[in-house]
PDB file with one MODEL, atoms N, CA, C and O in Angstrom:
MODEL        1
ATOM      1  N   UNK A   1    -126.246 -29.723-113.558  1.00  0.00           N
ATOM      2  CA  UNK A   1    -125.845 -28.348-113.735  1.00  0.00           C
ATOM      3  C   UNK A   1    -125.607 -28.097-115.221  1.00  0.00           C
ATOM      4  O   UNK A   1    -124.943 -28.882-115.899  1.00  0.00           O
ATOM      5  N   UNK A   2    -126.017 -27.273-115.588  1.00  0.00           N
ATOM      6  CA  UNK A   2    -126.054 -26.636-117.312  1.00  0.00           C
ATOM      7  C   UNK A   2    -124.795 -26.227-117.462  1.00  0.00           C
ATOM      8  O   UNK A   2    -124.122 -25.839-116.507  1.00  0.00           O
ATOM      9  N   UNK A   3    -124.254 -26.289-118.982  1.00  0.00           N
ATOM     10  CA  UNK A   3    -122.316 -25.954-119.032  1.00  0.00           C
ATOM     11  C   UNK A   3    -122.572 -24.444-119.737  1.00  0.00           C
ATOM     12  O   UNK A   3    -122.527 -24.007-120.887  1.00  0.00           O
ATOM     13  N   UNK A   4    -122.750 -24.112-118.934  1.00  0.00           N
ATOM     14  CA  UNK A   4    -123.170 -22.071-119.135  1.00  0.00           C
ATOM     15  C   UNK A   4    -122.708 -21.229-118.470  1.00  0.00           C
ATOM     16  O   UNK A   4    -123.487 -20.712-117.669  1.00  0.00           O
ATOM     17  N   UNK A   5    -121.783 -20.902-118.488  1.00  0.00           N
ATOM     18  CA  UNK A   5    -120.497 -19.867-118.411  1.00  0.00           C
ATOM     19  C   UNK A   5    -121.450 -18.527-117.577  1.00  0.00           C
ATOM     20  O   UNK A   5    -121.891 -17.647-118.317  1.00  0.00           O
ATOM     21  N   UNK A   6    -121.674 -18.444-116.370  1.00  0.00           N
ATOM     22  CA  UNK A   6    -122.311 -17.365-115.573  1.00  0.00           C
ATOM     23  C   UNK A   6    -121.944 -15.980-115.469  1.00  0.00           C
ATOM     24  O   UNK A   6    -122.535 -15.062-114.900  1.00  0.00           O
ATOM     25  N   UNK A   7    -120.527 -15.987-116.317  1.00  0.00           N
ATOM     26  CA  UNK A   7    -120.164 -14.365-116.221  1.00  0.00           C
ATOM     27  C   UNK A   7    -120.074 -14.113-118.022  1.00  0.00           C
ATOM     28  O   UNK A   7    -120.912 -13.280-118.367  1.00  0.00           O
ATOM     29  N   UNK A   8    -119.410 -14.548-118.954  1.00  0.00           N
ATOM     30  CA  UNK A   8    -119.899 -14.501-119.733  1.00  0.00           C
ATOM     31  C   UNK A   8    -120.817 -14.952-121.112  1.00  0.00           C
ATOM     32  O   UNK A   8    -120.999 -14.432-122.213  1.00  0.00           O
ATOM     33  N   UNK A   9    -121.298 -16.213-120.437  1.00  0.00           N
ATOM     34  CA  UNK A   9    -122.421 -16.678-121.233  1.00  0.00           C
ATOM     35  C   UNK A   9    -122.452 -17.723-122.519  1.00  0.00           C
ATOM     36  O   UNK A   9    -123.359 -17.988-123.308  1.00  0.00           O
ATOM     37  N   UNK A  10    -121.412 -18.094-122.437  1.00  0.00           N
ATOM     38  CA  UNK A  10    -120.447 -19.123-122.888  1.00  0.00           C
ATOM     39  C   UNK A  10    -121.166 -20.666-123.320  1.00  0.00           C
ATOM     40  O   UNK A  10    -121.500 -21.134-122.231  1.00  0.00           O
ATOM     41  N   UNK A  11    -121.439 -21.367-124.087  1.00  0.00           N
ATOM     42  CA  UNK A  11    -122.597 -22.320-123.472  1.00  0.00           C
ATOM     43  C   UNK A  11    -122.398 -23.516-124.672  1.00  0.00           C
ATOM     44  O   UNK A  11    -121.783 -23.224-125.699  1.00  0.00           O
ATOM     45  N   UNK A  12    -122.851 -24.618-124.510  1.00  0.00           N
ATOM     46  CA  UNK A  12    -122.322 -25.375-125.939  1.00  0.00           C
ATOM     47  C   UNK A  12    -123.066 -25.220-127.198  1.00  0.00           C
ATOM     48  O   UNK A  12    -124.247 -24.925-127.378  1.00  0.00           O
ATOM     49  N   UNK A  13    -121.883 -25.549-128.243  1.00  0.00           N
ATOM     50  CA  UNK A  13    -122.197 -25.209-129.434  1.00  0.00           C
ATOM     51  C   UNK A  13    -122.259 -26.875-130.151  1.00  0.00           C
ATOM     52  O   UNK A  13    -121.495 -27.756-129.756  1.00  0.00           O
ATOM     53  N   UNK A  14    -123.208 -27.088-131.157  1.00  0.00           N
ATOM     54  CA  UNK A  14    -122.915 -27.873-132.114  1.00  0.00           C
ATOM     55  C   UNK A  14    -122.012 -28.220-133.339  1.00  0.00           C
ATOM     56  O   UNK A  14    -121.878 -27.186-133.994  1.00  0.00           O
ATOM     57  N   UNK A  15    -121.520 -28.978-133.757  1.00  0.00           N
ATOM     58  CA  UNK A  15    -120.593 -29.120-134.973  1.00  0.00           C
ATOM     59  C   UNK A  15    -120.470 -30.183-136.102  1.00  0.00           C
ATOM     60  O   UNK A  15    -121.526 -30.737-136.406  1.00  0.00           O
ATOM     61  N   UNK A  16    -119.381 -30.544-136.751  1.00  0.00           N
ATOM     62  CA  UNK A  16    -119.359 -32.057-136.985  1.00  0.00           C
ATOM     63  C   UNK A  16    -117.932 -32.494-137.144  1.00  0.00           C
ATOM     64  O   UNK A  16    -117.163 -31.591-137.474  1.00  0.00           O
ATOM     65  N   UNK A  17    -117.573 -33.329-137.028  1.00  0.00           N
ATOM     66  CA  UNK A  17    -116.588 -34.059-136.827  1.00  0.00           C
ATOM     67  C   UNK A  17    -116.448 -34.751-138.201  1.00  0.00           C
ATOM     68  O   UNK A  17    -117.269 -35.424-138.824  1.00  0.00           O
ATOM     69  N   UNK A  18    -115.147 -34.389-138.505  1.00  0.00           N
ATOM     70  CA  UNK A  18    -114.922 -34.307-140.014  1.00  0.00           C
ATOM     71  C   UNK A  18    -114.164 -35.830-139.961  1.00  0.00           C
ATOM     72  O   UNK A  18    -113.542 -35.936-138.904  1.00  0.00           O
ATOM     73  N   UNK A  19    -114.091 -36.620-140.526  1.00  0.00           N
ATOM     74  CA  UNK A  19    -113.462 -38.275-140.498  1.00  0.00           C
ATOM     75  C   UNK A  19    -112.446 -37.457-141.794  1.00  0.00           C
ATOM     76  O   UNK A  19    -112.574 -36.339-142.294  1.00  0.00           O
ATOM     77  N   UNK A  20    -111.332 -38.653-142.077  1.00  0.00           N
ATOM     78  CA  UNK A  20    -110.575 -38.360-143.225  1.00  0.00           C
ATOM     79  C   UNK A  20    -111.198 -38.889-144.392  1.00  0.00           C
ATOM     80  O   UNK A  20    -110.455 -38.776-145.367  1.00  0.00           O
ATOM     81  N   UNK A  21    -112.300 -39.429-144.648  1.00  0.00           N
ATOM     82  CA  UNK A  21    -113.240 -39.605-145.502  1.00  0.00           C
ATOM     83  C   UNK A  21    -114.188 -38.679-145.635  1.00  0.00           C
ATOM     84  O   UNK A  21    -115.120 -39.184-146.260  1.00  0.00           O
ATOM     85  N   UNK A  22    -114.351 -37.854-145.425  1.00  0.00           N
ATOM     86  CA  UNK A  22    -115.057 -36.627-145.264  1.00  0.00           C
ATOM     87  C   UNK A  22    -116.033 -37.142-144.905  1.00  0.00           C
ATOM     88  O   UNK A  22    -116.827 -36.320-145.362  1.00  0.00           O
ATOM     89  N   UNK A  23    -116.885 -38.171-144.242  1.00  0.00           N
ATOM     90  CA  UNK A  23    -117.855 -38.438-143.880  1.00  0.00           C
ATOM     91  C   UNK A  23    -117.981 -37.184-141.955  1.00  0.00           C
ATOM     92  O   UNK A  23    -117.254 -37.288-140.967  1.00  0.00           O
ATOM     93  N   UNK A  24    -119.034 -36.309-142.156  1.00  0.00           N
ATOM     94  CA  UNK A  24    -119.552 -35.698-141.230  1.00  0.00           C
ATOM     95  C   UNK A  24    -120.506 -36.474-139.946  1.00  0.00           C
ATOM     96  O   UNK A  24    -121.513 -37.085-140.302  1.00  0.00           O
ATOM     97  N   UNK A  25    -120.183 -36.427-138.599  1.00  0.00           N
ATOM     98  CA  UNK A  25    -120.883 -36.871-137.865  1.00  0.00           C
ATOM     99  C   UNK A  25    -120.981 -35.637-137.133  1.00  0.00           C
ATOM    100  O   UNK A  25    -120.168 -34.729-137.308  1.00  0.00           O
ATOM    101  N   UNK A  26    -122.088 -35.548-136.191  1.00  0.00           N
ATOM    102  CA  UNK A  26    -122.547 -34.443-135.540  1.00  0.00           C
ATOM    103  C   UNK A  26    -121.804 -34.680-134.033  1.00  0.00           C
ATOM    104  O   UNK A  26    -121.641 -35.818-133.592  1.00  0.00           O
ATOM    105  N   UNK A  27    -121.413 -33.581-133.366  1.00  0.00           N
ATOM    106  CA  UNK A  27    -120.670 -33.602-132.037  1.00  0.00           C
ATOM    107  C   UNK A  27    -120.660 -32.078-131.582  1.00  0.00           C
ATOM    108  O   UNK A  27    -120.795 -31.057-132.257  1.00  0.00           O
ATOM    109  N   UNK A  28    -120.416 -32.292-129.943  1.00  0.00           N
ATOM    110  CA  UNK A  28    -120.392 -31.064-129.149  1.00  0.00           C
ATOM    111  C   UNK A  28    -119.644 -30.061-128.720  1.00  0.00           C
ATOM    112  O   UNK A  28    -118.711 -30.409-127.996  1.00  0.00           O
ATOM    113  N   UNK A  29    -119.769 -28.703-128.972  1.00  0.00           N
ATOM    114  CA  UNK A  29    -117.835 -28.252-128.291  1.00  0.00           C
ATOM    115  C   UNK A  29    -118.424 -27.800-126.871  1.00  0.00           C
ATOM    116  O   UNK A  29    -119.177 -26.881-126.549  1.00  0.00           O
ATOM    117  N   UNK A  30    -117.918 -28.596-126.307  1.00  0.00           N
ATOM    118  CA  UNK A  30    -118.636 -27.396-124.745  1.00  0.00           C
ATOM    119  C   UNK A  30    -117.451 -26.546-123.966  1.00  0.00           C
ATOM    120  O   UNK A  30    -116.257 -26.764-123.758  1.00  0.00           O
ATOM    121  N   UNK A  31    -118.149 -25.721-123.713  1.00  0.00           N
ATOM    122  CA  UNK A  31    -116.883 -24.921-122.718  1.00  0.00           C
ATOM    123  C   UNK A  31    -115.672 -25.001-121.806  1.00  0.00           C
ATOM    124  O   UNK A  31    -116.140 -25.765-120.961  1.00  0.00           O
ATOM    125  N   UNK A  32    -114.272 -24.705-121.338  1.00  0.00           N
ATOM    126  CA  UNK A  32    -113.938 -25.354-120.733  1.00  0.00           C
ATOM    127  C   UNK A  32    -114.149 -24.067-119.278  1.00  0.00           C
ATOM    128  O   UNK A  32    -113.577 -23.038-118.918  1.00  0.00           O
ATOM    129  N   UNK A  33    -115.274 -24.879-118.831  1.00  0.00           N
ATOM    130  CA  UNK A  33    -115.991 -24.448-117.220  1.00  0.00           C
ATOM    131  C   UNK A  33    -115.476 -25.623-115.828  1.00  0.00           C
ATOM    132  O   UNK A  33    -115.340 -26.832-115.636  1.00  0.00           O
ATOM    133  N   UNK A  34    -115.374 -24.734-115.335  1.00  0.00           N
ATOM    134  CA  UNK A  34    -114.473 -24.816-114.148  1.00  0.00           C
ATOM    135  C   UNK A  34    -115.674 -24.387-112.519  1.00  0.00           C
ATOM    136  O   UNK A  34    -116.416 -23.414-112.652  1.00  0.00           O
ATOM    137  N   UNK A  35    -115.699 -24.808-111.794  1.00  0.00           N
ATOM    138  CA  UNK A  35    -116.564 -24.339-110.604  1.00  0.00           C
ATOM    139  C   UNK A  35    -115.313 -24.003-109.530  1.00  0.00           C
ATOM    140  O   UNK A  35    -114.505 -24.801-109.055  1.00  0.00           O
ATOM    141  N   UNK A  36    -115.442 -22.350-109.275  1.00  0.00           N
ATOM    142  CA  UNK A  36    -114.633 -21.374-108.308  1.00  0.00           C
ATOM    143  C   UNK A  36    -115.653 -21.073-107.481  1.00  0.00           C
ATOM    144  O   UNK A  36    -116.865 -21.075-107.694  1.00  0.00           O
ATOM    145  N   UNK A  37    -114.887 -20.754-106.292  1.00  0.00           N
ATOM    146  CA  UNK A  37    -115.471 -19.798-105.403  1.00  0.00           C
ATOM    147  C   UNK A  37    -114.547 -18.607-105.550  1.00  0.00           C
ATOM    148  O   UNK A  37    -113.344 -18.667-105.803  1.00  0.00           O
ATOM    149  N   UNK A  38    -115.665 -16.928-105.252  1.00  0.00           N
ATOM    150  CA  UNK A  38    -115.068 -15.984-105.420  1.00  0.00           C
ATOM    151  C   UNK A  38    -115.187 -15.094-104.257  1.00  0.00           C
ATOM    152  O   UNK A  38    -116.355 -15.222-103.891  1.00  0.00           O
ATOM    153  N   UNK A  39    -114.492 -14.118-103.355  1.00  0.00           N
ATOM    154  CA  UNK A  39    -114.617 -13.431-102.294  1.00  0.00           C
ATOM    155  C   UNK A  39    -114.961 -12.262-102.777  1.00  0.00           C
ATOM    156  O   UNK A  39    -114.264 -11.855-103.706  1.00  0.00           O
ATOM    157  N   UNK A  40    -116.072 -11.411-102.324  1.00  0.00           N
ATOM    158  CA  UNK A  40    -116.276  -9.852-102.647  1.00  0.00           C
ATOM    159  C   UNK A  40    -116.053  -9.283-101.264  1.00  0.00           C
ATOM    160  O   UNK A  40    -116.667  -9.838-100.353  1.00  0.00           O
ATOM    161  N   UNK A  41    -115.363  -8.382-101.003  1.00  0.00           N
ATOM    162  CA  UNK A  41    -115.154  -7.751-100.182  1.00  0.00           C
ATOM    163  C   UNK A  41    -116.205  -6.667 -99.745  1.00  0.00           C
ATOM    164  O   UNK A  41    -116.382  -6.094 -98.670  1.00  0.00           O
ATOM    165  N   UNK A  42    -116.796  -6.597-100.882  1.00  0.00           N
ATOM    166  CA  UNK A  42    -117.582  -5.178-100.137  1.00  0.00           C
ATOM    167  C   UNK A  42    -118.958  -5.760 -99.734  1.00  0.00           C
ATOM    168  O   UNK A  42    -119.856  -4.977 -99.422  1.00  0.00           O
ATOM    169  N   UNK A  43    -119.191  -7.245 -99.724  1.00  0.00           N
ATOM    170  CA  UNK A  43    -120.379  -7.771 -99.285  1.00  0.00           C
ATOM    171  C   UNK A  43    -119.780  -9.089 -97.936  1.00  0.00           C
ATOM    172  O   UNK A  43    -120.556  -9.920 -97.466  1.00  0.00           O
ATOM    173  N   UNK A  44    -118.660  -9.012 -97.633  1.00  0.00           N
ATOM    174  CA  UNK A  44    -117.980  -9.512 -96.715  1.00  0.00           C
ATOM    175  C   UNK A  44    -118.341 -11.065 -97.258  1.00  0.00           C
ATOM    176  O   UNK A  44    -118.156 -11.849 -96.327  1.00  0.00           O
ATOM    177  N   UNK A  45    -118.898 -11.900 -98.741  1.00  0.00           N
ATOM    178  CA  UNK A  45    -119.029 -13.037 -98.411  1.00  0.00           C
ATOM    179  C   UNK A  45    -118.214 -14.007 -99.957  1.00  0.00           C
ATOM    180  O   UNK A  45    -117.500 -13.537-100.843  1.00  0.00           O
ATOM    181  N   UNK A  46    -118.594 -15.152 -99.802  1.00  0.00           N
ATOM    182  CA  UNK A  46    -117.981 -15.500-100.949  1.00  0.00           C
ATOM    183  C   UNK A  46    -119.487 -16.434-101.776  1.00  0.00           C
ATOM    184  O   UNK A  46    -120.503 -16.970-101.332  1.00  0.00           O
ATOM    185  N   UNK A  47    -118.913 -16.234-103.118  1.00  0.00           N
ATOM    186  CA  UNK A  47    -120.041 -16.568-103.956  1.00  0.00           C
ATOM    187  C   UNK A  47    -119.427 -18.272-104.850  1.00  0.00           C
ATOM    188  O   UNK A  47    -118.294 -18.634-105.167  1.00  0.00           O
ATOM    189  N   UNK A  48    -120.297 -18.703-104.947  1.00  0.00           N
ATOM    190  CA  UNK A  48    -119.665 -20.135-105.833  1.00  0.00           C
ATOM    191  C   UNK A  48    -120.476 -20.040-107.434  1.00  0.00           C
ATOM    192  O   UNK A  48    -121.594 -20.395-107.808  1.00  0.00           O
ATOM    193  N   UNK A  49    -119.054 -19.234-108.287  1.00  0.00           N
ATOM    194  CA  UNK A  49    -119.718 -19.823-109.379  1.00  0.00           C
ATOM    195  C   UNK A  49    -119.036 -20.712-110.828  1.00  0.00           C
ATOM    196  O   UNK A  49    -117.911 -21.212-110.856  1.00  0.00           O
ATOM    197  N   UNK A  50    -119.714 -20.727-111.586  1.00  0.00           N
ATOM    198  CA  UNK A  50    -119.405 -21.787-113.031  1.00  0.00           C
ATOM    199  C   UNK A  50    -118.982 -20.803-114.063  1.00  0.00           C
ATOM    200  O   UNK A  50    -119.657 -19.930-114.608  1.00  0.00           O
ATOM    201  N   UNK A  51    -117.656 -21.137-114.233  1.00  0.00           N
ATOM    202  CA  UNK A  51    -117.126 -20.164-114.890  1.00  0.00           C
ATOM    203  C   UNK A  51    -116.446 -20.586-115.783  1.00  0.00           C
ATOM    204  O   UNK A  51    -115.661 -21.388-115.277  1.00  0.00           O
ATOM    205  N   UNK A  52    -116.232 -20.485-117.198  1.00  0.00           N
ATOM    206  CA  UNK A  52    -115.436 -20.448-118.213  1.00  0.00           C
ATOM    207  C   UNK A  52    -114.183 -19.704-117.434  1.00  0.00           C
ATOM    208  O   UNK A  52    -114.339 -18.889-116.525  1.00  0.00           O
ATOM    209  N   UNK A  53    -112.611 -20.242-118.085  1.00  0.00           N
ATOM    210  CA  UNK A  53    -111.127 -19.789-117.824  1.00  0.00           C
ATOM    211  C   UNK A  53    -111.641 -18.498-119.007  1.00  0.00           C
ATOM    212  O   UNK A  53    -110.883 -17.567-118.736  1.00  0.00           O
ATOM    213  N   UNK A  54    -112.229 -18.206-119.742  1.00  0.00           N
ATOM    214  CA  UNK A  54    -112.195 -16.482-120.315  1.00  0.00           C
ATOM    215  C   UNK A  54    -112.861 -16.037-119.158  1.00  0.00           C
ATOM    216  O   UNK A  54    -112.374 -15.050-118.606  1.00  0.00           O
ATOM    217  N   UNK A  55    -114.051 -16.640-118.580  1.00  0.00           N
ATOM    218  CA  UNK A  55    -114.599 -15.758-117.608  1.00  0.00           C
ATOM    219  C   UNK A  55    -113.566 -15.392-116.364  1.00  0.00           C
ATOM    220  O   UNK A  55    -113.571 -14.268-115.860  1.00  0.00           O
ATOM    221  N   UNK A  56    -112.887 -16.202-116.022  1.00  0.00           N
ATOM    222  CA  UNK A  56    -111.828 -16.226-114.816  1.00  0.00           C
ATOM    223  C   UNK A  56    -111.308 -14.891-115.253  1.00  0.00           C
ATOM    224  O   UNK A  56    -111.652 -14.003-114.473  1.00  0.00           O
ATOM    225  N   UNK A  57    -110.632 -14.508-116.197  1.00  0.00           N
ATOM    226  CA  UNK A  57    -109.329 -13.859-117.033  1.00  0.00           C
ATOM    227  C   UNK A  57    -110.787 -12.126-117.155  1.00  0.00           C
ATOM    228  O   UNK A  57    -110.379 -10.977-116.983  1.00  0.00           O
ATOM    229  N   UNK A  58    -111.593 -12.291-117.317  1.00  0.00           N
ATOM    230  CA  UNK A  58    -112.543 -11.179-117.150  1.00  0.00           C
ATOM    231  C   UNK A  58    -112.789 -10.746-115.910  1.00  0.00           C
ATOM    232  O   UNK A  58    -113.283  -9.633-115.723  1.00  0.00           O
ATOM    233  N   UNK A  59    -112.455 -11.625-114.851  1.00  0.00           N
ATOM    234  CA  UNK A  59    -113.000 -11.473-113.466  1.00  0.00           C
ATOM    235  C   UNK A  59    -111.650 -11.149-112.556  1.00  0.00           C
ATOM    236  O   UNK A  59    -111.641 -10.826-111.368  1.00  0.00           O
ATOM    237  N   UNK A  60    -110.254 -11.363-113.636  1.00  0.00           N
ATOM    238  CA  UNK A  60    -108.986 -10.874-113.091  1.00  0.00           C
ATOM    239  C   UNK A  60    -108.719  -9.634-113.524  1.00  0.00           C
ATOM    240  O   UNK A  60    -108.162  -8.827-112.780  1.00  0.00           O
ATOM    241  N   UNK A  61    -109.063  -9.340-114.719  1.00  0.00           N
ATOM    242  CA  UNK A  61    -109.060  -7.673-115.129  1.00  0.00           C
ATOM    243  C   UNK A  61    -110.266  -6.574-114.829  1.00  0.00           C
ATOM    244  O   UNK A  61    -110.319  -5.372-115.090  1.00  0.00           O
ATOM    245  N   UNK A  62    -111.000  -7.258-114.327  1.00  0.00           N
ATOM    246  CA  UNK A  62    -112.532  -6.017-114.204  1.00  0.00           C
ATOM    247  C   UNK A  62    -112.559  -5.988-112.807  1.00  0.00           C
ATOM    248  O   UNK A  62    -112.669  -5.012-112.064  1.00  0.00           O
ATOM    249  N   UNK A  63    -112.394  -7.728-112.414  1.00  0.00           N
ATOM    250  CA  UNK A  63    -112.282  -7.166-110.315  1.00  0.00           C
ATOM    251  C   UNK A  63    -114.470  -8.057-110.071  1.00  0.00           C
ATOM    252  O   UNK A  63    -115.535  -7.793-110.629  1.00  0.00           O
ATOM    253  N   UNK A  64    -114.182  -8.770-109.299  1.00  0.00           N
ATOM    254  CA  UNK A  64    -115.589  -9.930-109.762  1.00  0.00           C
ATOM    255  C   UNK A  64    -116.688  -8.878-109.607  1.00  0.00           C
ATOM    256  O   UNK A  64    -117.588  -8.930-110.445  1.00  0.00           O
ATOM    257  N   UNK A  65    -116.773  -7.695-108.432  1.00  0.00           N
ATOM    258  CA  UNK A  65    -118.084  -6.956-108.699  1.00  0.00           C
ATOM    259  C   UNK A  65    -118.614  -6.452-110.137  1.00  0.00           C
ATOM    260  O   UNK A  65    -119.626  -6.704-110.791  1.00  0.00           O
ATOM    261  N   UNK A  66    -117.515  -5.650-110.336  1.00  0.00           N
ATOM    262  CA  UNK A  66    -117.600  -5.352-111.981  1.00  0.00           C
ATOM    263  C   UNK A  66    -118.301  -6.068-112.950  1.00  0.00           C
ATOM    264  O   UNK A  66    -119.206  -5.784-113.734  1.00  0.00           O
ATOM    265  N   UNK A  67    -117.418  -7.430-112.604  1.00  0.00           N
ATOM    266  CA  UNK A  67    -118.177  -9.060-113.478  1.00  0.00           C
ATOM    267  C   UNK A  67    -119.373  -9.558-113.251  1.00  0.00           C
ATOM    268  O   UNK A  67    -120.161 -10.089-114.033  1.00  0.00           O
ATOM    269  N   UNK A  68    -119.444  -9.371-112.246  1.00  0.00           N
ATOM    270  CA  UNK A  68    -120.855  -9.781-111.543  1.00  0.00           C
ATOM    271  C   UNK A  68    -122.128  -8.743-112.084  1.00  0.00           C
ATOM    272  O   UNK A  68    -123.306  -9.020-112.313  1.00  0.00           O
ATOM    273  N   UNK A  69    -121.431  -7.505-112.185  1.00  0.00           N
ATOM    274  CA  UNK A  69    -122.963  -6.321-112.286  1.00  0.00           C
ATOM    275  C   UNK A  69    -123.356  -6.498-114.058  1.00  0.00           C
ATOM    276  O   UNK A  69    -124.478  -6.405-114.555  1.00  0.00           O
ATOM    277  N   UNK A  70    -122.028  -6.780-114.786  1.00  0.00           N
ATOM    278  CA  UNK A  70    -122.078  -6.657-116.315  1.00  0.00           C
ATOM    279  C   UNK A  70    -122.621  -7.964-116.544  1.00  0.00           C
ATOM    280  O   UNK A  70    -123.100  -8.086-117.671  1.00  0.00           O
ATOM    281  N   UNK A  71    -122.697  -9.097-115.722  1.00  0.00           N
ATOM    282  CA  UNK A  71    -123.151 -10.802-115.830  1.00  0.00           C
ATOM    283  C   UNK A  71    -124.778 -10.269-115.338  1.00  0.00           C
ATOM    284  O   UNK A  71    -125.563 -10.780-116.137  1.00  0.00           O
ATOM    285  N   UNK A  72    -125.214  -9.785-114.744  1.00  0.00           N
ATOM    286  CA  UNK A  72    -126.425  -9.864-113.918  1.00  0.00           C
ATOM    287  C   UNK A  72    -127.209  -9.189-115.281  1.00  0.00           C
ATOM    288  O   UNK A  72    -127.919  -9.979-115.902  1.00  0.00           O
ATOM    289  N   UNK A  73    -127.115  -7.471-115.909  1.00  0.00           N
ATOM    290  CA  UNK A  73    -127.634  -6.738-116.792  1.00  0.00           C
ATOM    291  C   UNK A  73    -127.566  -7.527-118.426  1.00  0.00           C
ATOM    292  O   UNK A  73    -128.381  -7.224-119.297  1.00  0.00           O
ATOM    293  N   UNK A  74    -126.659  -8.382-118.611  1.00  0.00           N
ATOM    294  CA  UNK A  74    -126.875  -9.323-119.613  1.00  0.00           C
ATOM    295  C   UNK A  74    -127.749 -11.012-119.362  1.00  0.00           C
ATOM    296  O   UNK A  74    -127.933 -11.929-120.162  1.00  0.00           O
ATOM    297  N   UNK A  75    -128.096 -10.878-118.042  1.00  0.00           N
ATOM    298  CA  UNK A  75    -129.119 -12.256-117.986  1.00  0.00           C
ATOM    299  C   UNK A  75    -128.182 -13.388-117.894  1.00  0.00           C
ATOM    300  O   UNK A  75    -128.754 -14.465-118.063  1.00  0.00           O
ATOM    301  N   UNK A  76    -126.697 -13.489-117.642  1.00  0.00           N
ATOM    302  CA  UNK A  76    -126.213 -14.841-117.327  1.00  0.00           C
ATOM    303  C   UNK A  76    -126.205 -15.372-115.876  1.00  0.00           C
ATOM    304  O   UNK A  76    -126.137 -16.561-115.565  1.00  0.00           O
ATOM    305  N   UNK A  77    -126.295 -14.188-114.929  1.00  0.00           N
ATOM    306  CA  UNK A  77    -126.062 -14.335-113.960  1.00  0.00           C
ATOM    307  C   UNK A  77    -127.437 -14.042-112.883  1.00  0.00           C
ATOM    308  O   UNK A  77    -128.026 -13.030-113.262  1.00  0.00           O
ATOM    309  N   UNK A  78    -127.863 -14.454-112.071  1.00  0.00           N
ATOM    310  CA  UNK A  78    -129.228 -14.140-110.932  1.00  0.00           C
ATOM    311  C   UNK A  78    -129.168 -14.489-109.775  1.00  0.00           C
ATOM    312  O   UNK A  78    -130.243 -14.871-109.313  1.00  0.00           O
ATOM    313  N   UNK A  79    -128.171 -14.511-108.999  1.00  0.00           N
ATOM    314  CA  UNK A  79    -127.635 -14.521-107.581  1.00  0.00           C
ATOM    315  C   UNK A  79    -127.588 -13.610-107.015  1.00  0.00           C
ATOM    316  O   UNK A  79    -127.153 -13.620-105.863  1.00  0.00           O
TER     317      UNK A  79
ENDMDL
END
């Protein structure tokens, strides 16, 4: 499973990891994604998805249809 945040698109980034010698090594930040299940009421069913805790916190203030229609028209989401 890919670490790609399905509501808002969240996904890993590259960096480097600074030593106290300033010597740079290359390393990953990945998201902190979580796998929920979510209930929509107006489709009587529940959906399972991969979600970043910002996505959770988007899906507690917008209400998951909301999240779901604004995830689908930006391409993170195709369920």
């Amino acid at each position: 499973m890919s670490k790609v945040c399905q509501i808002t698109g969240k996904h890993v980034i590259t960096g480097n990891t600074v030593s106290h010698s300033n010597i740079k090594t290359r390393r990953t930040f990945a998201p902190n994604l979580q796998d929920r299940k979510f209930f929509i009421p107006e489709e009587n069913k529940w959906v399972k998805l991969r979600v970043s805790v910002n996505g959770m916190r988007t899906i507690n203030k917008n209400g998951i249809v909301a999240a779901l229609k604004t995830a689908k028209e930006k391409g993170f989401y195709n369920g």
